[in-house]
HTML snippet that shows the backbone in 3Dmol.js (N, CA, C, O; Angstrom):
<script src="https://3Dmol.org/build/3Dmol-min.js"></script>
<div id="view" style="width:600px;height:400px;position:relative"></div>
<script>
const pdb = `
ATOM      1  N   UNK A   1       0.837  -1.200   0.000  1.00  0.00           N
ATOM      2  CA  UNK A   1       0.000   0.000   0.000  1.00  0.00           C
ATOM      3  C   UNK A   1       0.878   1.259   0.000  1.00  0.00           C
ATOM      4  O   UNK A   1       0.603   2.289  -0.616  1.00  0.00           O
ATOM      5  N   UNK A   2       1.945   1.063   0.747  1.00  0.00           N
ATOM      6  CA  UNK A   2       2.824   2.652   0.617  1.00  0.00           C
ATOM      7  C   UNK A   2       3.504   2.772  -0.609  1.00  0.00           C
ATOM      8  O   UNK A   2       3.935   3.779  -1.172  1.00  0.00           O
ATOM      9  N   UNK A   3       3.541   1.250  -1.027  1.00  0.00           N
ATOM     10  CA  UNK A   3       4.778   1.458  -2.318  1.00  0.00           C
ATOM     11  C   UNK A   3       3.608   2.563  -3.553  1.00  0.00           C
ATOM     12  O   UNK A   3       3.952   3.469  -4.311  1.00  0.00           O
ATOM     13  N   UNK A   4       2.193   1.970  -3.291  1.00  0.00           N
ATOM     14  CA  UNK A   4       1.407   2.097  -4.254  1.00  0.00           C
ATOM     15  C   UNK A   4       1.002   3.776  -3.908  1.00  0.00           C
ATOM     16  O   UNK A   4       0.450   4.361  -4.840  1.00  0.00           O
ATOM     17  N   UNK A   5       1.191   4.402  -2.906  1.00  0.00           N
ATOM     18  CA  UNK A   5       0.814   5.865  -2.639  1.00  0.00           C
ATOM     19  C   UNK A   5       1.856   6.584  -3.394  1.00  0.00           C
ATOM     20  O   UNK A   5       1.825   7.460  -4.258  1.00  0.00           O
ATOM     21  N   UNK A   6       2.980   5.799  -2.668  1.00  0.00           N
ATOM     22  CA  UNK A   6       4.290   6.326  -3.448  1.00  0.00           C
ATOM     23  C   UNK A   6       4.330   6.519  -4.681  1.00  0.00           C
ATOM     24  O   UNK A   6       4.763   7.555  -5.186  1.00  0.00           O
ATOM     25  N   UNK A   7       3.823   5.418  -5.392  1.00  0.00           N
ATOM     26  CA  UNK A   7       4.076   5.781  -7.159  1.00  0.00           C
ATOM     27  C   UNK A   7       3.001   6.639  -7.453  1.00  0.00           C
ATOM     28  O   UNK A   7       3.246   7.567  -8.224  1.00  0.00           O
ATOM     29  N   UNK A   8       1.559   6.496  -6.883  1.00  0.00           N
ATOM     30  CA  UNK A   8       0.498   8.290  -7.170  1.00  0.00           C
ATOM     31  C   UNK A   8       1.419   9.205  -7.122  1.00  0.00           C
ATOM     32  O   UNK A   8       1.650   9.833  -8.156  1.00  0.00           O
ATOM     33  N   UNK A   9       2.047   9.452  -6.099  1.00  0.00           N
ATOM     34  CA  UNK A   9       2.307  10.785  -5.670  1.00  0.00           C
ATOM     35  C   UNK A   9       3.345  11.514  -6.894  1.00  0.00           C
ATOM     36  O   UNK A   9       3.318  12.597  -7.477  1.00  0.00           O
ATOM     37  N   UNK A  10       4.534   9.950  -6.955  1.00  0.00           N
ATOM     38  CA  UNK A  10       5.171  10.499  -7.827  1.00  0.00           C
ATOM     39  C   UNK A  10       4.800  10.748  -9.443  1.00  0.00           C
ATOM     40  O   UNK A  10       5.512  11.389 -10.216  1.00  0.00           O
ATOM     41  N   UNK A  11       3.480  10.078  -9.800  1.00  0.00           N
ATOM     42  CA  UNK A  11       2.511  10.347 -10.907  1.00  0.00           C
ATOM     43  C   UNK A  11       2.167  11.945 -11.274  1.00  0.00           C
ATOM     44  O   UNK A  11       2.051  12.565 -12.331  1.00  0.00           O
ATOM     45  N   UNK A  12       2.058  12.319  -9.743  1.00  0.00           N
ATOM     46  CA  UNK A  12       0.865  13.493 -10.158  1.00  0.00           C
ATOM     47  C   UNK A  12       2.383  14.382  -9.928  1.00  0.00           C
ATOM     48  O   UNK A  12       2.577  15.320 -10.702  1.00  0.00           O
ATOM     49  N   UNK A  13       2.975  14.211  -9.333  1.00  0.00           N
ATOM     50  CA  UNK A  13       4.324  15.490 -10.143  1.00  0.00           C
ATOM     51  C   UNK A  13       4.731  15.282 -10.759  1.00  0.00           C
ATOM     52  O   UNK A  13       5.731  15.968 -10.546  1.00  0.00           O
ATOM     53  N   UNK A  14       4.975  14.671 -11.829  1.00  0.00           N
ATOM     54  CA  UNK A  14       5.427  14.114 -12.545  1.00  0.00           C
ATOM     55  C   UNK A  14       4.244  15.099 -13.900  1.00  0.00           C
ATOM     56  O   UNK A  14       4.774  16.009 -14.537  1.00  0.00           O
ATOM     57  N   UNK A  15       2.595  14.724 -14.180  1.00  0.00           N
ATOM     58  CA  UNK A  15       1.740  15.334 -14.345  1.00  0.00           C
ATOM     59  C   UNK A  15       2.070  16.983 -14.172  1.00  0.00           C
ATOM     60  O   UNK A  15       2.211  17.701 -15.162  1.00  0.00           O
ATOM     61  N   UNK A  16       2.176  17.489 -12.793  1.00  0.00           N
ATOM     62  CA  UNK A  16       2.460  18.888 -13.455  1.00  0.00           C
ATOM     63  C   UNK A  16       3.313  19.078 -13.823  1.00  0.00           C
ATOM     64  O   UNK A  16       3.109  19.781 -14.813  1.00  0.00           O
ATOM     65  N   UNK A  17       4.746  18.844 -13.647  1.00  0.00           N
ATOM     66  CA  UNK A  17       5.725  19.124 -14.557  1.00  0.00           C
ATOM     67  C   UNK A  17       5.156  18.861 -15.899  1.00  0.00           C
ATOM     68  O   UNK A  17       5.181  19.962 -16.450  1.00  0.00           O
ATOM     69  N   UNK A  18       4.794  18.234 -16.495  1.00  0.00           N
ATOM     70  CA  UNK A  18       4.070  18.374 -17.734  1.00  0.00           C
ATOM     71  C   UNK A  18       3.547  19.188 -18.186  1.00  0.00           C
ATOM     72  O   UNK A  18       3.757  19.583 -19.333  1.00  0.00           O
ATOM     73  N   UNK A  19       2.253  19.924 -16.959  1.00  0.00           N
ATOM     74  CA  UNK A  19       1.289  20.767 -17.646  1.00  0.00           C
ATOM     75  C   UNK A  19       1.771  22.199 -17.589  1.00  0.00           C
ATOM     76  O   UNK A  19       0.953  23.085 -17.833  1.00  0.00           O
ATOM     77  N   UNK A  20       3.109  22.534 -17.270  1.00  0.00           N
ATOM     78  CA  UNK A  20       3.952  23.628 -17.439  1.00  0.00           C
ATOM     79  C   UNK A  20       4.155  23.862 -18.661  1.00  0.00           C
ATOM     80  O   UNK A  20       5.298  23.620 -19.048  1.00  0.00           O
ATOM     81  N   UNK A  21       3.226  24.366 -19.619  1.00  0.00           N
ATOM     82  CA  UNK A  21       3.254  24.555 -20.755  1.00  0.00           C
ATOM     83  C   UNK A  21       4.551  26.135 -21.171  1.00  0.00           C
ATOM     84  O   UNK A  21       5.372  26.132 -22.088  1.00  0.00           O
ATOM     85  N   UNK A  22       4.381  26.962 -20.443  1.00  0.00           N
ATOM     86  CA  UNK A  22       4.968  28.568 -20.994  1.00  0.00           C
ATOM     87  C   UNK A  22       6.674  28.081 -21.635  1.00  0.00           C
ATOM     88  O   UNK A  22       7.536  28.931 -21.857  1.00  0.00           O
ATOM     89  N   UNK A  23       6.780  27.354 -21.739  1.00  0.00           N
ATOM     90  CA  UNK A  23       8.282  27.513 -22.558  1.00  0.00           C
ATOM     91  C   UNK A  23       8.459  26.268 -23.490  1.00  0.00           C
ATOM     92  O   UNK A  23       9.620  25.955 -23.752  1.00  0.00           O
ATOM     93  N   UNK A  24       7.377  25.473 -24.056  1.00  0.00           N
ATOM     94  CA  UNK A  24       7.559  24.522 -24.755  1.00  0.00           C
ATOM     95  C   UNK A  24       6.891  24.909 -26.211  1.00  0.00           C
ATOM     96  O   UNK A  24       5.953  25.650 -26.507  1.00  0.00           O
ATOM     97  N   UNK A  25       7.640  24.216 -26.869  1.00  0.00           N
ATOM     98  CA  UNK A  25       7.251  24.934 -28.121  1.00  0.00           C
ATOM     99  C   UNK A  25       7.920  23.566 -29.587  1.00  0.00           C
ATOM    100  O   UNK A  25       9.025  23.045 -29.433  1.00  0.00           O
ATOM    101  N   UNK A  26       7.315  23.328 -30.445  1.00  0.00           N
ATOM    102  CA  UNK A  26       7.644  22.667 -31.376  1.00  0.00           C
ATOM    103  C   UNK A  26       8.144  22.814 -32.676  1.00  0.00           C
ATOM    104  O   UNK A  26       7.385  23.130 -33.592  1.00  0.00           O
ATOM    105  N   UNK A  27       9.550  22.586 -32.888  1.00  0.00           N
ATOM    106  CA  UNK A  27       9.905  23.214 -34.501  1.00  0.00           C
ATOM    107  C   UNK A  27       9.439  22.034 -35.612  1.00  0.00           C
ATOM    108  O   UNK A  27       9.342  20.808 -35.663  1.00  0.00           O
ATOM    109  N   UNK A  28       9.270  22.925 -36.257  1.00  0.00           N
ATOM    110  CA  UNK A  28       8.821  21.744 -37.837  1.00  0.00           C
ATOM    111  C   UNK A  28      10.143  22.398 -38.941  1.00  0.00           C
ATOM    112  O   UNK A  28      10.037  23.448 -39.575  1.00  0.00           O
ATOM    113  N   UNK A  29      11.080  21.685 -38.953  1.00  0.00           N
ATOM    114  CA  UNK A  29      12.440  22.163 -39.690  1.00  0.00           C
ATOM    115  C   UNK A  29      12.096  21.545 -41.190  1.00  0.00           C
ATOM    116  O   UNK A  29      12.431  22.374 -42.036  1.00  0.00           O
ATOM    117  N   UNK A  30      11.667  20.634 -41.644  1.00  0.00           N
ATOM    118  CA  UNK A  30      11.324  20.081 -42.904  1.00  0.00           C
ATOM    119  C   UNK A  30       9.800  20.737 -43.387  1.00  0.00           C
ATOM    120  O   UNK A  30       9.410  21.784 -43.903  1.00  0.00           O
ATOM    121  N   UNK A  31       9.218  19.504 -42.911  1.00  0.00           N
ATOM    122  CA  UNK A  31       7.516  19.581 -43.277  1.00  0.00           C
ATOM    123  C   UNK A  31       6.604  18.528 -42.568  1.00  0.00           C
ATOM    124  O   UNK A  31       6.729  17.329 -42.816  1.00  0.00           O
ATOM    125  N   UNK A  32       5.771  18.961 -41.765  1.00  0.00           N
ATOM    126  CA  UNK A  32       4.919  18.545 -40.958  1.00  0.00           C
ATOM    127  C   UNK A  32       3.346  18.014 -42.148  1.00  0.00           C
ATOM    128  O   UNK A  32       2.589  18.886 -42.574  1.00  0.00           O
ATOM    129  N   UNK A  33       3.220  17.090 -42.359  1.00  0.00           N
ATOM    130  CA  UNK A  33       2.183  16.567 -43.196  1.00  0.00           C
ATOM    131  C   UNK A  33       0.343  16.862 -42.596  1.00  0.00           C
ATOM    132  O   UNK A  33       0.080  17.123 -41.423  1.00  0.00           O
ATOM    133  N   UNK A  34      -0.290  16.787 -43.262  1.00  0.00           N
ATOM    134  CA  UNK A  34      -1.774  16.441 -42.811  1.00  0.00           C
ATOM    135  C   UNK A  34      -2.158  15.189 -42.138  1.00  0.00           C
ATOM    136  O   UNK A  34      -1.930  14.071 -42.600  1.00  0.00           O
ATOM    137  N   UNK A  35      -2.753  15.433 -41.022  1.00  0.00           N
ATOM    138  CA  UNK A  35      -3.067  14.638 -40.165  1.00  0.00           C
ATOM    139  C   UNK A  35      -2.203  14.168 -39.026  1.00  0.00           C
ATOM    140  O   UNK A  35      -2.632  13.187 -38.418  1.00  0.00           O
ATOM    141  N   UNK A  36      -0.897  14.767 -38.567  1.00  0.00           N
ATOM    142  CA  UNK A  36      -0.229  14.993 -37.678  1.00  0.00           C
ATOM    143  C   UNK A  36      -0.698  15.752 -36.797  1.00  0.00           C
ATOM    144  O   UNK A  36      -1.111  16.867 -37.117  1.00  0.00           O
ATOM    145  N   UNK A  37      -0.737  15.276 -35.386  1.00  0.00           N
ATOM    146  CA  UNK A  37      -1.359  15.927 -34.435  1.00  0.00           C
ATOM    147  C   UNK A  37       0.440  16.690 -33.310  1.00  0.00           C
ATOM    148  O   UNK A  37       1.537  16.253 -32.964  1.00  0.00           O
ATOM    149  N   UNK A  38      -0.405  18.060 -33.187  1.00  0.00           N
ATOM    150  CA  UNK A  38       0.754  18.560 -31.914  1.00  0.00           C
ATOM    151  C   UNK A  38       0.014  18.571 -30.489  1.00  0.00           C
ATOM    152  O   UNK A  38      -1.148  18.946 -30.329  1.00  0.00           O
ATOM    153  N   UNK A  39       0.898  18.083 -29.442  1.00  0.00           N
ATOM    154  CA  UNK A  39       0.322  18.047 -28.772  1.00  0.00           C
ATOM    155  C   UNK A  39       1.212  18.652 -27.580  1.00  0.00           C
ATOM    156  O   UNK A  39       2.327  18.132 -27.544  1.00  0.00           O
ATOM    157  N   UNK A  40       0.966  19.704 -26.517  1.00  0.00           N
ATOM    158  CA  UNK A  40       1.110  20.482 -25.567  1.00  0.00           C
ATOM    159  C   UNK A  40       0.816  20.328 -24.478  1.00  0.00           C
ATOM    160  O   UNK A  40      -0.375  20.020 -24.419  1.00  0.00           O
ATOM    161  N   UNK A  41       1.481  20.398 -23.109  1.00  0.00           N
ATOM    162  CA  UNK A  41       0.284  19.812 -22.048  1.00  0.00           C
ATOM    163  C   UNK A  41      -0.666  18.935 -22.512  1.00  0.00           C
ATOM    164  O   UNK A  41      -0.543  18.050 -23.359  1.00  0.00           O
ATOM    165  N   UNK A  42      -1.867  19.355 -21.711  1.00  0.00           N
ATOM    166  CA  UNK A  42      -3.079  18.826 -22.529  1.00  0.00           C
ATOM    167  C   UNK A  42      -3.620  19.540 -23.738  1.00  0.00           C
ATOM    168  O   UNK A  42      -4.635  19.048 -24.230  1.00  0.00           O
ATOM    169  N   UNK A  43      -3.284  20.259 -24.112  1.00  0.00           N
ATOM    170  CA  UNK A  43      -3.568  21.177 -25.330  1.00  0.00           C
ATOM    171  C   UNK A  43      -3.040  20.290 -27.162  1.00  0.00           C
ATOM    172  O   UNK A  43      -1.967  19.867 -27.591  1.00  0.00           O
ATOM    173  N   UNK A  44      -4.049  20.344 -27.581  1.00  0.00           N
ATOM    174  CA  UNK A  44      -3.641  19.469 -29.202  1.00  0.00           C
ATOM    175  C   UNK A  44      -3.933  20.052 -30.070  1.00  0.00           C
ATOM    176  O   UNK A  44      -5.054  20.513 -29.856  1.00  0.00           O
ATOM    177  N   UNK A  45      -3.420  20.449 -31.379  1.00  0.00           N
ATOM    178  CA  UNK A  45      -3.766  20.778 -32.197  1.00  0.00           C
ATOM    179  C   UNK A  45      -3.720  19.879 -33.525  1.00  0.00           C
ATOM    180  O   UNK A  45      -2.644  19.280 -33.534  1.00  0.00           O
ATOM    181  N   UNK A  46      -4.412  19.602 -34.526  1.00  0.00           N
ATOM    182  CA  UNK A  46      -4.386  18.774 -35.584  1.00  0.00           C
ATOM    183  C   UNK A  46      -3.992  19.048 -36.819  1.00  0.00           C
ATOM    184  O   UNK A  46      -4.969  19.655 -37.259  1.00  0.00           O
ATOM    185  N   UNK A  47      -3.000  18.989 -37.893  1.00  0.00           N
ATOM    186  CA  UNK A  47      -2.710  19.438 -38.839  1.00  0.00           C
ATOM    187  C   UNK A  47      -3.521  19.632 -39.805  1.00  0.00           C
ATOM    188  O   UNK A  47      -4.302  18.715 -39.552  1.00  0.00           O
ATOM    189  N   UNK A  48      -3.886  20.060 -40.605  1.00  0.00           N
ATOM    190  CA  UNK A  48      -4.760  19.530 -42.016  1.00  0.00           C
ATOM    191  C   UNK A  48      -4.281  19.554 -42.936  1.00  0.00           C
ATOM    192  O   UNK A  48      -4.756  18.631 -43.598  1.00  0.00           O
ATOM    193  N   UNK A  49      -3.249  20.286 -43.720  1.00  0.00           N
ATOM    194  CA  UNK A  49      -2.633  20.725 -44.648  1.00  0.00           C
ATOM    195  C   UNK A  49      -0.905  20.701 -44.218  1.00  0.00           C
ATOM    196  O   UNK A  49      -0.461  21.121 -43.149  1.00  0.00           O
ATOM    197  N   UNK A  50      -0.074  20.091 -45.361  1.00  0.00           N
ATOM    198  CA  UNK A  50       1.258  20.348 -45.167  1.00  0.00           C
ATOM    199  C   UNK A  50       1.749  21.579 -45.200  1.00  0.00           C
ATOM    200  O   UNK A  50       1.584  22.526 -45.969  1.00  0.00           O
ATOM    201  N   UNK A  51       2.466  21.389 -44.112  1.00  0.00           N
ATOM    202  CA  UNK A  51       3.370  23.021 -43.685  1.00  0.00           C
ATOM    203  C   UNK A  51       5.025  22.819 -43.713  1.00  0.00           C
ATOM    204  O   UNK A  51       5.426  21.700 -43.392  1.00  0.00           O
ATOM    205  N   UNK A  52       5.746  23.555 -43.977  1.00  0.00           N
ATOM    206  CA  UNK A  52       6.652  23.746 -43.853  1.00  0.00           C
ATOM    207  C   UNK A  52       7.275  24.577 -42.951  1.00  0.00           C
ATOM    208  O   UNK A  52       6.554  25.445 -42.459  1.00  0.00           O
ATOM    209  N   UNK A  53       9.112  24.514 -42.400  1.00  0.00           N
ATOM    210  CA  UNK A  53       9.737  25.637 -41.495  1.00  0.00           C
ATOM    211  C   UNK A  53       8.642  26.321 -40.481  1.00  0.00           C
ATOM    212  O   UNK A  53       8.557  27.482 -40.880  1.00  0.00           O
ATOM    213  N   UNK A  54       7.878  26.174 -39.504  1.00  0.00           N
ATOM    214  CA  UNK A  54       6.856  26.568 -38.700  1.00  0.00           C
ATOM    215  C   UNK A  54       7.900  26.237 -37.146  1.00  0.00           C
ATOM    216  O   UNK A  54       9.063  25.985 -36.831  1.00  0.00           O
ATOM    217  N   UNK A  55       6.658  26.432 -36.586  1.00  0.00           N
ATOM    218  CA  UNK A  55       7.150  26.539 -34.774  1.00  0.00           C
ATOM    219  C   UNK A  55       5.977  26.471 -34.088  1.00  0.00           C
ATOM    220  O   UNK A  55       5.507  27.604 -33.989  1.00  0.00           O
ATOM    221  N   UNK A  56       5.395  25.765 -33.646  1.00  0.00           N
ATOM    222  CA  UNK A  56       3.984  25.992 -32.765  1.00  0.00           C
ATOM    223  C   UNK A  56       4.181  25.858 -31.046  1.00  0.00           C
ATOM    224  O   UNK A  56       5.089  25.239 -30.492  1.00  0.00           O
ATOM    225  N   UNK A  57       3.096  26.600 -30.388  1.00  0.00           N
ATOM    226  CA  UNK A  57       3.884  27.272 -29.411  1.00  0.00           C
ATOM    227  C   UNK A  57       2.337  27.260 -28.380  1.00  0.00           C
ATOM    228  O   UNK A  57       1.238  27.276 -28.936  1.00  0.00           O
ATOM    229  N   UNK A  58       2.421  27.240 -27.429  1.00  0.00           N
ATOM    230  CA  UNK A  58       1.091  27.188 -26.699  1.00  0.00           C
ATOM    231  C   UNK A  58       1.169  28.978 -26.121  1.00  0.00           C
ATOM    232  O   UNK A  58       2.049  29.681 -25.624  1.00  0.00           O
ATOM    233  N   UNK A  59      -0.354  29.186 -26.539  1.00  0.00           N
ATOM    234  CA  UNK A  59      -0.154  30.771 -26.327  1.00  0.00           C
ATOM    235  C   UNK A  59      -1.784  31.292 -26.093  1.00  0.00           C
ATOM    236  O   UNK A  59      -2.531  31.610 -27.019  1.00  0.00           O
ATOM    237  N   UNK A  60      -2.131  31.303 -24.720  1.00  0.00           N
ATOM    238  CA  UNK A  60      -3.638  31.864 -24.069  1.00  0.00           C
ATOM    239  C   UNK A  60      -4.784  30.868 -24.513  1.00  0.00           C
ATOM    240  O   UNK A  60      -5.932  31.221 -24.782  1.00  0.00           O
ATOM    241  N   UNK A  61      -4.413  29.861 -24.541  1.00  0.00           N
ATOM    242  CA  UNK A  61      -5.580  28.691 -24.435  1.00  0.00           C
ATOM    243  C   UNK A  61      -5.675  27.794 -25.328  1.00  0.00           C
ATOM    244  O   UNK A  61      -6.427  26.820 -25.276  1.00  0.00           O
ATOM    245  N   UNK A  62      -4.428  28.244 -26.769  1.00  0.00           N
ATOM    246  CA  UNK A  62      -3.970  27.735 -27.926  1.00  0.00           C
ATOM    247  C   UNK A  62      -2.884  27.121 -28.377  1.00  0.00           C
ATOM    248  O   UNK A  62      -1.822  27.451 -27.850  1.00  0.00           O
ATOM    249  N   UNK A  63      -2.864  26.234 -29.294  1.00  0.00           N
ATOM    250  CA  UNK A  63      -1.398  26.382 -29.896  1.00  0.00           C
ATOM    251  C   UNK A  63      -1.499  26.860 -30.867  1.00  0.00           C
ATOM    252  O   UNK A  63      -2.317  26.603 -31.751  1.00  0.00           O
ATOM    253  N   UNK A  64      -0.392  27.904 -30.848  1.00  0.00           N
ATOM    254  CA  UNK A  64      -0.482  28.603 -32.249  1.00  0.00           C
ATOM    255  C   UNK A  64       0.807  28.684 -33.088  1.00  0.00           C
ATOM    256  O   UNK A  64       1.960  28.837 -32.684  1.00  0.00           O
ATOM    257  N   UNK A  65       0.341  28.544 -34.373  1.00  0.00           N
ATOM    258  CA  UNK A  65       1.667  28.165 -35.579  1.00  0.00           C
ATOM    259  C   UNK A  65       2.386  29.616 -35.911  1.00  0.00           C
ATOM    260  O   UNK A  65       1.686  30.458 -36.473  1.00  0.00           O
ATOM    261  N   UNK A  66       3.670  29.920 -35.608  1.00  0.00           N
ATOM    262  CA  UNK A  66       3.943  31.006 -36.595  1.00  0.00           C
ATOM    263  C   UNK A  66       5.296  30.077 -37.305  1.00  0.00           C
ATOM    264  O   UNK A  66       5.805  28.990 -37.032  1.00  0.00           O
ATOM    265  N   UNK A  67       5.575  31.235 -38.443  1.00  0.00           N
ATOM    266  CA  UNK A  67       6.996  30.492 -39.909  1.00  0.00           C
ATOM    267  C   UNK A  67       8.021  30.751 -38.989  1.00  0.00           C
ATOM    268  O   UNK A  67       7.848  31.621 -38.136  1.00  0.00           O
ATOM    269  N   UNK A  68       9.333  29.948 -39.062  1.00  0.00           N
ATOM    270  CA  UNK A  68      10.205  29.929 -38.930  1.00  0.00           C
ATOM    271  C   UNK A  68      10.823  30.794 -39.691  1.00  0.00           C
ATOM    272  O   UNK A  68      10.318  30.845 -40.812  1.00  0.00           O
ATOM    273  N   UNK A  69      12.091  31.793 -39.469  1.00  0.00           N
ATOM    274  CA  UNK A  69      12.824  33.397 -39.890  1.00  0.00           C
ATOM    275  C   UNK A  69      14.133  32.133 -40.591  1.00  0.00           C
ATOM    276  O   UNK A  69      15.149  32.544 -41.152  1.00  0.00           O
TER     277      UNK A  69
END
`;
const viewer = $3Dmol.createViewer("view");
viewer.addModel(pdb, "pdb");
viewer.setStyle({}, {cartoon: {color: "spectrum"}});
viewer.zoomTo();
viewer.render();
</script>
């Protein structure tokens, strides 16, 4: 029973370190295809269309794509 509290506990920090979204962010250096999903914390976004050189970025309730410079 303690071993088993033990591994919750270390679950759910484990969990927020995750849901610390403000500095994670995804490069697409080639090309990211249709139907590739990004996924953020709990936050996902779904591709539809191929993209190229992008960066998606979790930003006020979103992930949002801008081009790579």
């Amino acid at each position: 029973m303690a071993e088993q509290k033990e591994t919750r506990e270390r679950m759910l920090e484990i969990e927020r370190m995750l849901e610390d979204t403000g500095k994670a962010k995804v490069d697409i250096i080639k090309t990211i295809y249709g139907g590739a999903k990004i996924v953020i914390g709990r936050y996902t976004r779904f591709i539809k269309d191929p993209t190229q050189r992008v960066s998606f970025y979790y930003h006020e309730g979103d992930i949002t794509m801008v081009p790579m410079l």
